[in-house]
Structures are given as structure tokens and as C-alpha cells.
C-alpha positions as CSV (number, residue, x, y, z in Angstrom):
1,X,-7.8,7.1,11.0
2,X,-8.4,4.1,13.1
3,X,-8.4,0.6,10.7
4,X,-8.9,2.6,7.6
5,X,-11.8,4.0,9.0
6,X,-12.1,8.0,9.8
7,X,-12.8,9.3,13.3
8,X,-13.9,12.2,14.0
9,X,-12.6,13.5,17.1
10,X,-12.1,16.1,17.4
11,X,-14.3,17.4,15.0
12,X,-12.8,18.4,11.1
13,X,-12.3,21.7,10.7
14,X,-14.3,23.2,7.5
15,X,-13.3,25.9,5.4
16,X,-15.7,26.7,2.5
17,X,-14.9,29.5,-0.3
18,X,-17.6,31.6,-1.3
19,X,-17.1,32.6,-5.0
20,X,-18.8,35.8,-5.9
21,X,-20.8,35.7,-9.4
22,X,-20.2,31.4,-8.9
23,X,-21.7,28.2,-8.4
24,X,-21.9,27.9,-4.5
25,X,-24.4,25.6,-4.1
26,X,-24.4,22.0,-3.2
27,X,-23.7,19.3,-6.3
28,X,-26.3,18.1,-8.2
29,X,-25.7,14.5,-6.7
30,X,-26.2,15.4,-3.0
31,X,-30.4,14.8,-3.6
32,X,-29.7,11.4,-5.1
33,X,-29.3,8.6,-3.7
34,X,-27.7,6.3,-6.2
35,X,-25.0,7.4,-8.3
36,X,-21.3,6.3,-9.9
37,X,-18.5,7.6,-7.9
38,X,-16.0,9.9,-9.7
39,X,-12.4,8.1,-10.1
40,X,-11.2,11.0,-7.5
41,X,-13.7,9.7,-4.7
42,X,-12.2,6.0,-5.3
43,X,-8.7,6.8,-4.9
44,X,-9.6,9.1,-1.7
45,X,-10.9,6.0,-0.5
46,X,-8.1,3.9,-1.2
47,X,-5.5,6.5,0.2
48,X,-7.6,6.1,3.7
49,X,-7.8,2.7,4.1
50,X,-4.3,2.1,2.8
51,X,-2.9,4.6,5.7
52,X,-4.7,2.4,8.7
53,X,-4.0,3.9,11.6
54,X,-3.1,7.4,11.3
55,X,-3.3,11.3,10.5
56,X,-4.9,12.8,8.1
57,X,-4.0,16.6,7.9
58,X,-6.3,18.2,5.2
59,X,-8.4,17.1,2.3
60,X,-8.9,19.6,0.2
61,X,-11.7,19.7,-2.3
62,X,-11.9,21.2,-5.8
63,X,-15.5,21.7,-7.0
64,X,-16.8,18.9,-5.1
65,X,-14.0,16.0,-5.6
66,X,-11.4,15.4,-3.7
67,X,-8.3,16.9,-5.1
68,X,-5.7,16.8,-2.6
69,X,-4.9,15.3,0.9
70,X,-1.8,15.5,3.2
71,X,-1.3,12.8,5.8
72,X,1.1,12.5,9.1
73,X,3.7,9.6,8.7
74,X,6.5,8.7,10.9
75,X,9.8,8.4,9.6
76,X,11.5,5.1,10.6
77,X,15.1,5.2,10.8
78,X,17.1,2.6,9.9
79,X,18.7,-0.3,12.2
């Protein structure tokens, strides 16, 4: 994260389950282009521009929404 903003180098990594007898597709909102954003997809979006400059680990996304991201922090010790 550079400013908030993601960068993508090197390129994420992307693992994608496959659930047998499921729903694999893409969501239903990926053909439009003008939607609400889920509460999920705001606070993701908070999360990245409140970290600024730094690392984020792994988003992991639950039937299309964000559910859960781990970011890199440095520990500062005390003076």
C-alpha cells in the first residue's frame, strides 16, 4: 500500500475454491455497472486507506465480500 492506495507488484497471489454441486460463478453484480456497495466492501476500503503505507498480507473473500484481511505492522518500542 503506497498512500492508501494498493500496488500491485508483485502481482497478488489468487486462490479460488471450487465447490462441487455450488455456486462458482461470478456475482450477479460483476455485469452491472452501477450498484450499492455492501457495508463489507466499505470497511475494506477504510482498513486500506487507514494503513497508508504498508503490507497487506491476505484478503480473504467469503462468497464475494471481503471477510477478512491480515496486514504487516511494525511494532515500535518505546523510548
Amino acid at each position: 500500500m503506497e498512500n492508501g492506495e494498493p500496488v500491485f507488484h508483485p502481482p497478488p497471489r489468487v486462490v479460488r475454491e471450487i465447490k462441487f454441486g455450488g455456486e462458482n460463478g461470478p456475482r450477479p453484480e460483476f455485469r452491472v455497472e452501477d450498484f450499492i456497495l455492501k457495508a463489507q466492501v466499505k470497511e475494506l476500503f477504510t482498513q486500506l486507506s487507514d494503513l497508508g503505507d504498508g503490507i497487506v498480507e491476505r484478503i480473504e473473500v467469503k462468497h464475494g465480500l471481503p471477510f477478512r484481511m491480515n496486514v504487516e505492522e511494525t511494532i515500535r518500542q518505546r523510548k
